[in-house]
Biopython code that builds the backbone (N, CA, C, O; Angstrom):
import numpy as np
from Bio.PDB.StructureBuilder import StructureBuilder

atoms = [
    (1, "UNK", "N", (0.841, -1.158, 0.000)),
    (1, "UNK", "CA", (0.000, 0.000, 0.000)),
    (1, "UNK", "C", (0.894, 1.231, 0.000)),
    (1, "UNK", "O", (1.961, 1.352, 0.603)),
    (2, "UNK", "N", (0.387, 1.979, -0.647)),
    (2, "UNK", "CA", (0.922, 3.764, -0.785)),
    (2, "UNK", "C", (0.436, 4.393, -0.390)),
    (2, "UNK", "O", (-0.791, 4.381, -0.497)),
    (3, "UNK", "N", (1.151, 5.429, 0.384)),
    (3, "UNK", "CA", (0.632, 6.511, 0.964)),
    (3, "UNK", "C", (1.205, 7.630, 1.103)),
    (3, "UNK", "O", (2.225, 7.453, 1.767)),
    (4, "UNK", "N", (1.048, 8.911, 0.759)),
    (4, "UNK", "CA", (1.623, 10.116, 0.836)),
    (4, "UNK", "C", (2.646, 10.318, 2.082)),
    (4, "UNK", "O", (2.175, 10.036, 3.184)),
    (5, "UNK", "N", (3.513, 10.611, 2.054)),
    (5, "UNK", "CA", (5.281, 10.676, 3.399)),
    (5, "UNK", "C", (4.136, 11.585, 4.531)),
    (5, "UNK", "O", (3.923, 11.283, 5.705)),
    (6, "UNK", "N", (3.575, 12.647, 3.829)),
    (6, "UNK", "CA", (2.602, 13.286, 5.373)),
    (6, "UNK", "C", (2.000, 12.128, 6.049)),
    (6, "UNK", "O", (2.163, 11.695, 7.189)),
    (7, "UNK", "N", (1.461, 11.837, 5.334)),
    (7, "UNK", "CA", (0.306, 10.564, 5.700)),
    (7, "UNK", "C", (0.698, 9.637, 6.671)),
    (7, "UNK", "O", (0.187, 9.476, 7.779)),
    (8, "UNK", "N", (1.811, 8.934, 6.086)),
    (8, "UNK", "CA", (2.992, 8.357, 6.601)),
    (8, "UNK", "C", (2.983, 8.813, 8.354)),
    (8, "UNK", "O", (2.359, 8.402, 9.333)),
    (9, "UNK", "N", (3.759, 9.604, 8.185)),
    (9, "UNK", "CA", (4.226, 10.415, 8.920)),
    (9, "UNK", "C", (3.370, 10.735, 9.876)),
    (9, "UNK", "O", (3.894, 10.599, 10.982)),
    (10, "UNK", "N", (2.094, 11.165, 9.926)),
    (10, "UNK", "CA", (1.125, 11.597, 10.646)),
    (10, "UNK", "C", (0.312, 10.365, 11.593)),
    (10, "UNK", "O", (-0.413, 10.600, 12.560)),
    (11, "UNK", "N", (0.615, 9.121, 11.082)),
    (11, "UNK", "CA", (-0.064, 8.143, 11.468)),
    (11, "UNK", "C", (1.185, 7.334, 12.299)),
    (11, "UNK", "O", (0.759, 6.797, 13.321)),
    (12, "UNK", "N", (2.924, 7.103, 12.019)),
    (12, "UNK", "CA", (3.475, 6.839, 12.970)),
    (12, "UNK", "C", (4.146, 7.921, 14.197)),
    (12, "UNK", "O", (5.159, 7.849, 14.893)),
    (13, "UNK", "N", (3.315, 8.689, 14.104)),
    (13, "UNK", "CA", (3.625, 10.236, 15.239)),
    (13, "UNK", "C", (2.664, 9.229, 16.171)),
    (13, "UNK", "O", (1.856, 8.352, 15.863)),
    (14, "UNK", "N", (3.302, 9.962, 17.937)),
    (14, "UNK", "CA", (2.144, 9.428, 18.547)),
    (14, "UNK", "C", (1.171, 10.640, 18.700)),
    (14, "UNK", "O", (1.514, 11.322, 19.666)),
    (15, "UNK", "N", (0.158, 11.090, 18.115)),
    (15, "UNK", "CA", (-0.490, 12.272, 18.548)),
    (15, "UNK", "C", (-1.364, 11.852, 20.131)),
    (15, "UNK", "O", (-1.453, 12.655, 21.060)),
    (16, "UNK", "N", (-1.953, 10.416, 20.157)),
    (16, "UNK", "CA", (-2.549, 9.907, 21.674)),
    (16, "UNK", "C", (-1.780, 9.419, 22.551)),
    (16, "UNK", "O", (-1.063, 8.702, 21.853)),
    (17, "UNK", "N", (-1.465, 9.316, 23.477)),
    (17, "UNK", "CA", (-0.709, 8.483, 24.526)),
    (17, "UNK", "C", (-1.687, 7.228, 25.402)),
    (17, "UNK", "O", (-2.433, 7.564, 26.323)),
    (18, "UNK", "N", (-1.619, 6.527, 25.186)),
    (18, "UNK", "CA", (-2.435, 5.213, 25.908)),
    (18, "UNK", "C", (-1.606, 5.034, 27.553)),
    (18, "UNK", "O", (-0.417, 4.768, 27.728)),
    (19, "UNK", "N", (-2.575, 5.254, 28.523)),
    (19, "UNK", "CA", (-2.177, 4.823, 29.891)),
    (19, "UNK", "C", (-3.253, 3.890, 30.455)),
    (19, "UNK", "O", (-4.436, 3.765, 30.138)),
    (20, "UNK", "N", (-2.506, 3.267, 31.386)),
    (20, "UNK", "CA", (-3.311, 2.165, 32.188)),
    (20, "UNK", "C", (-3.816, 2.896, 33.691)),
    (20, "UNK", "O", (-3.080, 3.548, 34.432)),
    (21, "UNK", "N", (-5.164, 2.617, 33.899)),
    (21, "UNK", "CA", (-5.394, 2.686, 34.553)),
    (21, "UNK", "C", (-4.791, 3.264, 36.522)),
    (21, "UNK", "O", (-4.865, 4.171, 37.352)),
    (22, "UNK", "N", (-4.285, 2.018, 36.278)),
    (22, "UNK", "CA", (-3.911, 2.434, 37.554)),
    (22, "UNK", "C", (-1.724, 3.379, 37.109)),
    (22, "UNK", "O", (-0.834, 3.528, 37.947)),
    (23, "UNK", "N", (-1.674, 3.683, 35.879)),
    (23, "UNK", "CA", (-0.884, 4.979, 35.821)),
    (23, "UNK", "C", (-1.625, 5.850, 36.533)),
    (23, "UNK", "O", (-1.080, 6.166, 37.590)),
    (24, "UNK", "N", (-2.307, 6.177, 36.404)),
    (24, "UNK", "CA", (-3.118, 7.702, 36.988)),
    (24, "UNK", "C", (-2.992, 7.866, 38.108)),
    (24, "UNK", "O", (-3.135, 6.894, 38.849)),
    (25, "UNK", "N", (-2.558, 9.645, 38.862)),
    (25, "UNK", "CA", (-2.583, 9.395, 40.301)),
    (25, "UNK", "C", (-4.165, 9.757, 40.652)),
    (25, "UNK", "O", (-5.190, 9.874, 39.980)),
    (26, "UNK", "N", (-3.851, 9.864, 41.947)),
    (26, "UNK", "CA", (-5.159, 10.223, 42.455)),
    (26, "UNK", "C", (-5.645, 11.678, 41.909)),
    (26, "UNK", "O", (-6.791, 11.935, 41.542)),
    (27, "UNK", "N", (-4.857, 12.321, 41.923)),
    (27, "UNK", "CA", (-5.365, 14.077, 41.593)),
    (27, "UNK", "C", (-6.024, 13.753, 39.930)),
    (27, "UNK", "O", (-7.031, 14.321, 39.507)),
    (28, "UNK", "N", (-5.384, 12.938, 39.297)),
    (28, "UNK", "CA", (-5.716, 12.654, 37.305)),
    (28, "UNK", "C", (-7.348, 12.061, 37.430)),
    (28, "UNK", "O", (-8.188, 12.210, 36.542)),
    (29, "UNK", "N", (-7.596, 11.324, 38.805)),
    (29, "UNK", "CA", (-8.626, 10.224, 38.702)),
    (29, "UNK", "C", (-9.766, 11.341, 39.578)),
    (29, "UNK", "O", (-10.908, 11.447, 39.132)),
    (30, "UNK", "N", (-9.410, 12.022, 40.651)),
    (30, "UNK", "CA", (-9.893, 13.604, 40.440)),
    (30, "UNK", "C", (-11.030, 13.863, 39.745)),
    (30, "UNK", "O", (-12.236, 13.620, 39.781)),
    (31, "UNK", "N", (-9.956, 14.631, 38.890)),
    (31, "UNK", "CA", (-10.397, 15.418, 37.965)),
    (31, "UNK", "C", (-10.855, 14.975, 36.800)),
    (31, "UNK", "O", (-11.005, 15.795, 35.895)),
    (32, "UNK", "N", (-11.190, 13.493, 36.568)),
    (32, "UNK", "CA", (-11.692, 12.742, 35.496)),
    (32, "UNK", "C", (-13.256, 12.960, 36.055)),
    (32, "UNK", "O", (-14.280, 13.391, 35.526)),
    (33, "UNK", "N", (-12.918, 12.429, 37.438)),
    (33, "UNK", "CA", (-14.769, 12.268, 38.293)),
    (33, "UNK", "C", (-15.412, 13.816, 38.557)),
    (33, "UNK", "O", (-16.567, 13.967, 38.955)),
    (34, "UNK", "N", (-14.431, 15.019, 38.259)),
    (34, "UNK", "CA", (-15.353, 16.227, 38.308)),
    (34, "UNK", "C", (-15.173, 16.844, 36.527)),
    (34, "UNK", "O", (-15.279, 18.032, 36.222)),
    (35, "UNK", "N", (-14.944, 15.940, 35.740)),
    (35, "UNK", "CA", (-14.985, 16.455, 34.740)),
    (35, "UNK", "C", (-16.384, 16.611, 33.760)),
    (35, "UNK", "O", (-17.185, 15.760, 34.147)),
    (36, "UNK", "N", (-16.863, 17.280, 32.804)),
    (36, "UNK", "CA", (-17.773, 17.365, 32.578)),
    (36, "UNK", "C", (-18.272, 17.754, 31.487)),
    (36, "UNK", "O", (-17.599, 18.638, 30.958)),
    (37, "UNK", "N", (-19.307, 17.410, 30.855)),
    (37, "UNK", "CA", (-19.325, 17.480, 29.411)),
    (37, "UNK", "C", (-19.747, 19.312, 28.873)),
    (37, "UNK", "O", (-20.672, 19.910, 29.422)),
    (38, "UNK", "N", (-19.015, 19.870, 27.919)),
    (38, "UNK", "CA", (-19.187, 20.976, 27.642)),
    (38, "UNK", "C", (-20.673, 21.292, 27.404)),
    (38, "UNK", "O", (-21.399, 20.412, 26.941)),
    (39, "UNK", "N", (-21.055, 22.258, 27.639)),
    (39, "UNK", "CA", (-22.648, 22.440, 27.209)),
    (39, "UNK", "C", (-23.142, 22.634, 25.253)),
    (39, "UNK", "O", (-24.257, 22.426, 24.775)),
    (40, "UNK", "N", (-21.996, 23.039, 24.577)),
    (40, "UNK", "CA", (-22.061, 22.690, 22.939)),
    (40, "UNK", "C", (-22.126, 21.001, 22.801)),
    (40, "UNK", "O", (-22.531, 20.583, 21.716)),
    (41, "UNK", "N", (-21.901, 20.399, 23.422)),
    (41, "UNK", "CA", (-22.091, 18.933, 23.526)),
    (41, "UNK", "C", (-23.191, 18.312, 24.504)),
    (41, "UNK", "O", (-23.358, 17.100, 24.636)),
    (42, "UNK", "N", (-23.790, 19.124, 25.054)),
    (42, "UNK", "CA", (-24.766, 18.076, 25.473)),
    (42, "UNK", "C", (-25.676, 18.051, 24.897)),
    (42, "UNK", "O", (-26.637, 18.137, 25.662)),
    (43, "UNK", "N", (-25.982, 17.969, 23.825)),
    (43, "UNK", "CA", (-27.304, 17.301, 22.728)),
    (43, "UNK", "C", (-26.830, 16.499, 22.986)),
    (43, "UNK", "O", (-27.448, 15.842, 23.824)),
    (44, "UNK", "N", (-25.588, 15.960, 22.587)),
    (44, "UNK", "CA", (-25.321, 14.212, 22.479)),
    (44, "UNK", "C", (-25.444, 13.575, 23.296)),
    (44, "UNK", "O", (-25.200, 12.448, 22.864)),
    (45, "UNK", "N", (-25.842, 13.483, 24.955)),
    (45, "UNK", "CA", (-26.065, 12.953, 25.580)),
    (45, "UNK", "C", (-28.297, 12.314, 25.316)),
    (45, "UNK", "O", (-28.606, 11.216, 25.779)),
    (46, "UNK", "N", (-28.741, 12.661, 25.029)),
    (46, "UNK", "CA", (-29.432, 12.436, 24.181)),
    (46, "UNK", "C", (-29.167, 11.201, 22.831)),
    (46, "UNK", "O", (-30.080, 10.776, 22.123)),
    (47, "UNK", "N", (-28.553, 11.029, 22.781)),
    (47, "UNK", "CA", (-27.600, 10.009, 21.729)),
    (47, "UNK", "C", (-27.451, 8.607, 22.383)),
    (47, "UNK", "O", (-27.408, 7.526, 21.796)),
    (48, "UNK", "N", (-27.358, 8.922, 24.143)),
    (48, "UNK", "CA", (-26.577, 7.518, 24.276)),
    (48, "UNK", "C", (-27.325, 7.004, 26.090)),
    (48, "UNK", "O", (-26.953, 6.214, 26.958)),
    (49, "UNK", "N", (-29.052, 8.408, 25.886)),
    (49, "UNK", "CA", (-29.792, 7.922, 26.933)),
    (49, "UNK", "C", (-30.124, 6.615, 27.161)),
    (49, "UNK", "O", (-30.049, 6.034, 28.244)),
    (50, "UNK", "N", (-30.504, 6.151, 26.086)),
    (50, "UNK", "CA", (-31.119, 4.453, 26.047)),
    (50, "UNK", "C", (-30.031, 3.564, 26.961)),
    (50, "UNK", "O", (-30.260, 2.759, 27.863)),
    (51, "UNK", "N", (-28.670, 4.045, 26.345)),
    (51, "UNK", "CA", (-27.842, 2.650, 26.594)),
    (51, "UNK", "C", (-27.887, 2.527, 28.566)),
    (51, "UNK", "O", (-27.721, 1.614, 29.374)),
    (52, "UNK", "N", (-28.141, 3.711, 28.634)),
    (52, "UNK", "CA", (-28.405, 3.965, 30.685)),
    (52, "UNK", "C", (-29.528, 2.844, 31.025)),
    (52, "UNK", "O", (-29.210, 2.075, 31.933)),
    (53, "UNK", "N", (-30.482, 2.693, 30.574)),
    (53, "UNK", "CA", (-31.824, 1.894, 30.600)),
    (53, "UNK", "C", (-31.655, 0.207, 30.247)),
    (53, "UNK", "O", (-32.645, -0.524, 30.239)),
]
sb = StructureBuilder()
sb.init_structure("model")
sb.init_model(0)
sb.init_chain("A")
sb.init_seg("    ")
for serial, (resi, resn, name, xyz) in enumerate(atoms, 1):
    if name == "N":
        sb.init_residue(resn, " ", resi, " ")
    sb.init_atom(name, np.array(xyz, "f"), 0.0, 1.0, " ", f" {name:<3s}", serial, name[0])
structure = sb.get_structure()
């Protein structure tokens, strides 16, 4: 397969970092549990009421 050197390039960059769980300290695990969905995004919660039920 071919692919443009950006392309390339853009896909072996790490732009995400993957951590495990218990990496996180307490202050990361925090601020995950007071984090909160922007209000331009909460239509989508609407999207994924059912799966609660």
């Amino acid at each position: 397969m071919m692919v443009p050197v950006e392309e390339c390039q853009r896909l072996t960059r790490r732009d995400r970092q993957v951590l495990r769980l218990y990496d996180l300290s307490s202050a990361d695990l925090a601020a995950i549990a007071k984090a909160g969905v922007p209000d331009e995004y909460a239509h989508l919660n609407e999207e994924v009421e059912h799966l609660k039920r």
